[in-house]
DSSP file (Angstrom, degrees, kcal/mol; ACC not computed):
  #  RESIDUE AA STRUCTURE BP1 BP2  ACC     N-H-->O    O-->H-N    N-H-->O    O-->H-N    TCO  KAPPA ALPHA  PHI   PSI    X-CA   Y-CA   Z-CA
    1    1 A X              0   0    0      0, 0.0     2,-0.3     0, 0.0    46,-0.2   0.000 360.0 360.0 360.0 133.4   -0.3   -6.7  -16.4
    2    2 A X  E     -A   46   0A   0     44,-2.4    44,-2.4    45,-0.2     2,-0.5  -0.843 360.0-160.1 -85.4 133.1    1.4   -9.9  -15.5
    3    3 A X  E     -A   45   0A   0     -2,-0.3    42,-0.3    42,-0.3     2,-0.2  -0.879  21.3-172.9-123.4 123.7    1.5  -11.8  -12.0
    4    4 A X  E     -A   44   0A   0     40,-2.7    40,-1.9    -2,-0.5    -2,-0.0  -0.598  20.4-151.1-111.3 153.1    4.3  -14.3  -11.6
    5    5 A X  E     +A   43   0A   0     38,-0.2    63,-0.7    -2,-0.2    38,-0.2  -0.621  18.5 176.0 -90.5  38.4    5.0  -16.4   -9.4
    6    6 A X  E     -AB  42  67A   0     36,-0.6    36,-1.6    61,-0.2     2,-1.0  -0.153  25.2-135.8 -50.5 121.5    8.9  -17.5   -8.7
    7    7 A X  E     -AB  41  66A   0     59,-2.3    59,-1.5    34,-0.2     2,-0.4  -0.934  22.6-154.9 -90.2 123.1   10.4  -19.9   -5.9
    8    8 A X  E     - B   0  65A   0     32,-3.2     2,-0.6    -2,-1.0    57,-0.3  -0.731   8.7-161.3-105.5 113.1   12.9  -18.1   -5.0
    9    9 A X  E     + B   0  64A   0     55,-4.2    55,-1.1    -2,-0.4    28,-0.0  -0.794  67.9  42.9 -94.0 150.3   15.8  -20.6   -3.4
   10   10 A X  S    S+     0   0    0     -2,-0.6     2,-1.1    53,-0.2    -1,-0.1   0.221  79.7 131.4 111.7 -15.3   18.8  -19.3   -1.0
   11   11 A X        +     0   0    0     -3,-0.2    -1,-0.2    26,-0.2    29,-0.1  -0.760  20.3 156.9-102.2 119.0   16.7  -16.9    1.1
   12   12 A X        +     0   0    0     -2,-1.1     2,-0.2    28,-0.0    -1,-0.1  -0.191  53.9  13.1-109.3  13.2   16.8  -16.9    4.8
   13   13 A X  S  > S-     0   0    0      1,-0.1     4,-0.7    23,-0.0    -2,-0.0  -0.899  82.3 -94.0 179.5-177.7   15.8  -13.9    6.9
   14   14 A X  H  > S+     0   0    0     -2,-0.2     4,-1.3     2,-0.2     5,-0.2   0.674 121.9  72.6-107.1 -12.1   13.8  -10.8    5.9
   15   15 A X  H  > S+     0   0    0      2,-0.2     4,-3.4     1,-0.2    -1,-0.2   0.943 104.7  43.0 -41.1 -47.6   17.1   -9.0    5.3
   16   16 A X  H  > S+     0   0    0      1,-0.2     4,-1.9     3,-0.2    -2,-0.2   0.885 114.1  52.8 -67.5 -35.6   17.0  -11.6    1.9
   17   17 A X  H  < S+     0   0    0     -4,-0.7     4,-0.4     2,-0.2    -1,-0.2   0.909 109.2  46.5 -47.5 -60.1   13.3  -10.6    1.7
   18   18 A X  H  X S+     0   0    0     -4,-1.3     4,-2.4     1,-0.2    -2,-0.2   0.699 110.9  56.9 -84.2 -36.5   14.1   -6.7    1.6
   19   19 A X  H  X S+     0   0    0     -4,-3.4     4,-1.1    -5,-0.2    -1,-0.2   0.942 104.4  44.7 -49.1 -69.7   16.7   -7.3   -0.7
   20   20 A X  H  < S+     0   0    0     -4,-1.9     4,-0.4     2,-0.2    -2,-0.2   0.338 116.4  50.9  -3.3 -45.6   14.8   -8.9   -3.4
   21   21 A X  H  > S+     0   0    0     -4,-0.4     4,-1.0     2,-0.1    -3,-0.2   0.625 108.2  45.8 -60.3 -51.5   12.1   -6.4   -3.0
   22   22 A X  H  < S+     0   0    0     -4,-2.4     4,-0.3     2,-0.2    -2,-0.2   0.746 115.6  49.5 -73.5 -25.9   13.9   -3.5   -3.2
   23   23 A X  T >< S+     0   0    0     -4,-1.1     3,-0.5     1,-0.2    -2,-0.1   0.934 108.1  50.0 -50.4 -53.8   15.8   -4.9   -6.2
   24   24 A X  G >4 S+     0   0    0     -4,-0.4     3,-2.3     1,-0.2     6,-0.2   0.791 111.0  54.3 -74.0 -36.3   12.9   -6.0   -8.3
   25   25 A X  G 3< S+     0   0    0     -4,-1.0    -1,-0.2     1,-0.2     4,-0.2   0.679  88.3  75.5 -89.4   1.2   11.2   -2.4   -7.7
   26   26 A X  G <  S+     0   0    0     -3,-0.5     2,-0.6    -4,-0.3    -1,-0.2   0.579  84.1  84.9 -69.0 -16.2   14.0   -0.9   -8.9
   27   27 A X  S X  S-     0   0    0     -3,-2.3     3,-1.3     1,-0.1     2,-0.2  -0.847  83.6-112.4-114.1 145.3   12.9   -1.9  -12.8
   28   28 A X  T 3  S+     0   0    0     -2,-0.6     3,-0.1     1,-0.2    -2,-0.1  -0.235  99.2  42.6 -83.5 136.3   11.0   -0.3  -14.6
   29   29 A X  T 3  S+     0   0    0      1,-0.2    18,-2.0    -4,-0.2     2,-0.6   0.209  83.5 114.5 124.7 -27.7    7.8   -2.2  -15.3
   30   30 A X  E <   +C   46   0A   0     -3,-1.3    -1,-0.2    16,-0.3    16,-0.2  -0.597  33.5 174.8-100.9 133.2    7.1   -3.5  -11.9
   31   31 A X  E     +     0   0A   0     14,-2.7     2,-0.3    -2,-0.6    15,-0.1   0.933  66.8   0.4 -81.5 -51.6    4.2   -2.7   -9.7
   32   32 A X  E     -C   45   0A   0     13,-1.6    13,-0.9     2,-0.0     2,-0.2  -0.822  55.0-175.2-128.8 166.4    4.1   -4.7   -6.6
   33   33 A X  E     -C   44   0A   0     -2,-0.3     2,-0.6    11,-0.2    11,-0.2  -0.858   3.6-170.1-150.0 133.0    6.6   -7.4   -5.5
   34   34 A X  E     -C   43   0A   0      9,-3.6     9,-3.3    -2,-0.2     2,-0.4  -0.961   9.2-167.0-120.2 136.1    5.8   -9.5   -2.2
   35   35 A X  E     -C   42   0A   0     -2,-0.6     2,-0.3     7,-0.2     7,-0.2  -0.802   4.0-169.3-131.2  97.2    8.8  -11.6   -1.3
   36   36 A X        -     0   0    0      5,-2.4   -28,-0.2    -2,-0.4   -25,-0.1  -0.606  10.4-170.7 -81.0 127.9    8.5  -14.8    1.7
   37   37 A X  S >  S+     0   0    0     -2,-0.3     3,-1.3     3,-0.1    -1,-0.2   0.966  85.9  55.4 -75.2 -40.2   11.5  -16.1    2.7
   38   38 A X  T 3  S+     0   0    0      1,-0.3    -1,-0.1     2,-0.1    -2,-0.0   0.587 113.4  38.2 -35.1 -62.0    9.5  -18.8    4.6
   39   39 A X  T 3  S-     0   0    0      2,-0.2    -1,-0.3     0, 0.0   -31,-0.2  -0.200 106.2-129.6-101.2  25.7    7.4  -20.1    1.6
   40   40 A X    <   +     0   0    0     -3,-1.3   -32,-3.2   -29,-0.1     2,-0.2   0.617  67.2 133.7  48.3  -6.1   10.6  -19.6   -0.7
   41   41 A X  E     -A    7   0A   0    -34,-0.3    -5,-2.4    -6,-0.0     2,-0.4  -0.574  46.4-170.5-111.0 155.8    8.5  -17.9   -2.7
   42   42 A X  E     -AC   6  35A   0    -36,-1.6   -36,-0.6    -7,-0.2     2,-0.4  -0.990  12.8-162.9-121.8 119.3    8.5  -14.1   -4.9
   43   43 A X  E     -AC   5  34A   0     -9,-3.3    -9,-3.6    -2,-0.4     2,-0.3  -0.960   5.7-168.7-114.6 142.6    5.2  -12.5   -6.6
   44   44 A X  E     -AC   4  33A   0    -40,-1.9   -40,-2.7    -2,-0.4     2,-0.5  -0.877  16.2-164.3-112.4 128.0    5.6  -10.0   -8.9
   45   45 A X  E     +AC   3  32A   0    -13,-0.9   -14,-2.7    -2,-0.3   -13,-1.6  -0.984  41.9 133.6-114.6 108.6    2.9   -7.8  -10.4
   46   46 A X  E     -AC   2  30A   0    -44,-2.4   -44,-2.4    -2,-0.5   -16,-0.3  -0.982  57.3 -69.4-163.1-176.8    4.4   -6.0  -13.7
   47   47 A X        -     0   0    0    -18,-2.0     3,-0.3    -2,-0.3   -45,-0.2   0.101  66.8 -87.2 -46.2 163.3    4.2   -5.0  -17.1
   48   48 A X  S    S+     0   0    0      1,-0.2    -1,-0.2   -47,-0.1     0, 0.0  -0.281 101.7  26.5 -65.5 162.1    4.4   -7.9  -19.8
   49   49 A X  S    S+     0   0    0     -2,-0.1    -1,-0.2     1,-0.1     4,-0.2   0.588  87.0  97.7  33.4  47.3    8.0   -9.2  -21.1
   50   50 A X     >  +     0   0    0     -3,-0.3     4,-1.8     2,-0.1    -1,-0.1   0.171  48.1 102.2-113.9  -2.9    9.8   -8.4  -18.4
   51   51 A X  H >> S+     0   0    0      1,-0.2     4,-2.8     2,-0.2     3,-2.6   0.934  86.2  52.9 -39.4 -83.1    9.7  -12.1  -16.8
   52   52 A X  H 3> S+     0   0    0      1,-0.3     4,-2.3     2,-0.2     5,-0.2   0.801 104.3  46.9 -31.5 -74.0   12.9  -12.6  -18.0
   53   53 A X  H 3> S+     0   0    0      2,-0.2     4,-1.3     1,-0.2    -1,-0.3   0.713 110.8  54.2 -33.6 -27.6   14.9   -9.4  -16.5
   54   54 A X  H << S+     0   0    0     -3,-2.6     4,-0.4    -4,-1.8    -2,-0.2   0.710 107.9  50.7-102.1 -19.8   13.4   -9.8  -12.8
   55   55 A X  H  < S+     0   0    0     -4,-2.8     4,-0.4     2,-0.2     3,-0.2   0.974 115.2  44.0 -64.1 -41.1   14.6  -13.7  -12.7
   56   56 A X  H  X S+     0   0    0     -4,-2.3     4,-2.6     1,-0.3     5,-0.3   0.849 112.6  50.9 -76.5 -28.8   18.2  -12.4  -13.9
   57   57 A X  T  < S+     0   0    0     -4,-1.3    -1,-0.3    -5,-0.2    -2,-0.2   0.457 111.9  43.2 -78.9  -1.9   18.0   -9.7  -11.5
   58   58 A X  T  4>S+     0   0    0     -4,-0.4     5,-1.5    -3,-0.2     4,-0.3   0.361 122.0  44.6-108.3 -25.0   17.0  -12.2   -8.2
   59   59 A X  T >45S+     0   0    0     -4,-0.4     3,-4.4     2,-0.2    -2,-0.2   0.963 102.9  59.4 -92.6 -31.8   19.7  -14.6   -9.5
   60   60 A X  T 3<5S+     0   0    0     -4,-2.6    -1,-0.2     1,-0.3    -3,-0.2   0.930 107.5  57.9 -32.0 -50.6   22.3  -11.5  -10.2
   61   61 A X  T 3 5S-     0   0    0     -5,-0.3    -1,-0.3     1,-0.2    -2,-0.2   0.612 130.5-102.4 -58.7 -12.8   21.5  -11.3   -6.2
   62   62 A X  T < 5S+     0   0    0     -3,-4.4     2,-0.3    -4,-0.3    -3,-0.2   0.356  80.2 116.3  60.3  16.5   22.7  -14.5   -5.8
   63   63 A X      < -     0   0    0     -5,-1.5     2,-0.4   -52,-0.0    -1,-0.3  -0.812  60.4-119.2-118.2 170.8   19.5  -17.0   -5.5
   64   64 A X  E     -B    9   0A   0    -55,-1.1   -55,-4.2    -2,-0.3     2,-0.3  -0.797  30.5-163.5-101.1 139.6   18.3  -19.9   -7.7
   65   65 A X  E     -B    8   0A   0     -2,-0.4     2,-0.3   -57,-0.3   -57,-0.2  -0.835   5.9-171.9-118.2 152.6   14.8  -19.1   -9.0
   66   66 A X  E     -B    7   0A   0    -59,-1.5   -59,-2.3    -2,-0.3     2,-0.9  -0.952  33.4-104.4-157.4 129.6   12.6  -22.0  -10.5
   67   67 A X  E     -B    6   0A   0     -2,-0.3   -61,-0.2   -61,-0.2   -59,-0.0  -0.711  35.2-112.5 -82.2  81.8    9.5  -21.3  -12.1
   68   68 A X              0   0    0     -2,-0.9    -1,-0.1   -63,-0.7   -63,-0.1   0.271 360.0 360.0 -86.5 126.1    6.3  -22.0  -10.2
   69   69 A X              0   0    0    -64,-0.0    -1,-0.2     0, 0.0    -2,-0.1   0.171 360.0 360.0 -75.8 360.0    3.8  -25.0  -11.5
């Protein structure tokens, strides 16, 4: 199991929040996802090598993701 850690940019409200959430759990491999608009930030609990797919899928949505230091 992996937990990542994305800043999420473009999201404003918990409508963006619910979105995001509901997206991310939609692929197969993911466990948990918690999404702040506040803190910009999305964590993701899932299978290994799937990093890639849940970034294109939050950018698909229209927000810029940047990769947490």
């Amino acid at each position: 199991m992996n937990k990542i850690d994305l800043k999420v940019v473009g999201m404003v409200c918990n409508g963006c929040e619910t979105r995001v959430t509901k997206a991310l759990k939609n692929i197969k491999g993911v466990k948990k996802v918690k999404a702040s608009f506040k803190k910009e930030l999305v964590q993701v609990t899932c299978e290994d090598n799937i990093e890639d797919l849940i970034i294109k899928t939050i950018e698909d949505l229209g927000y810029e993701v940047k990769k947490e230091a």
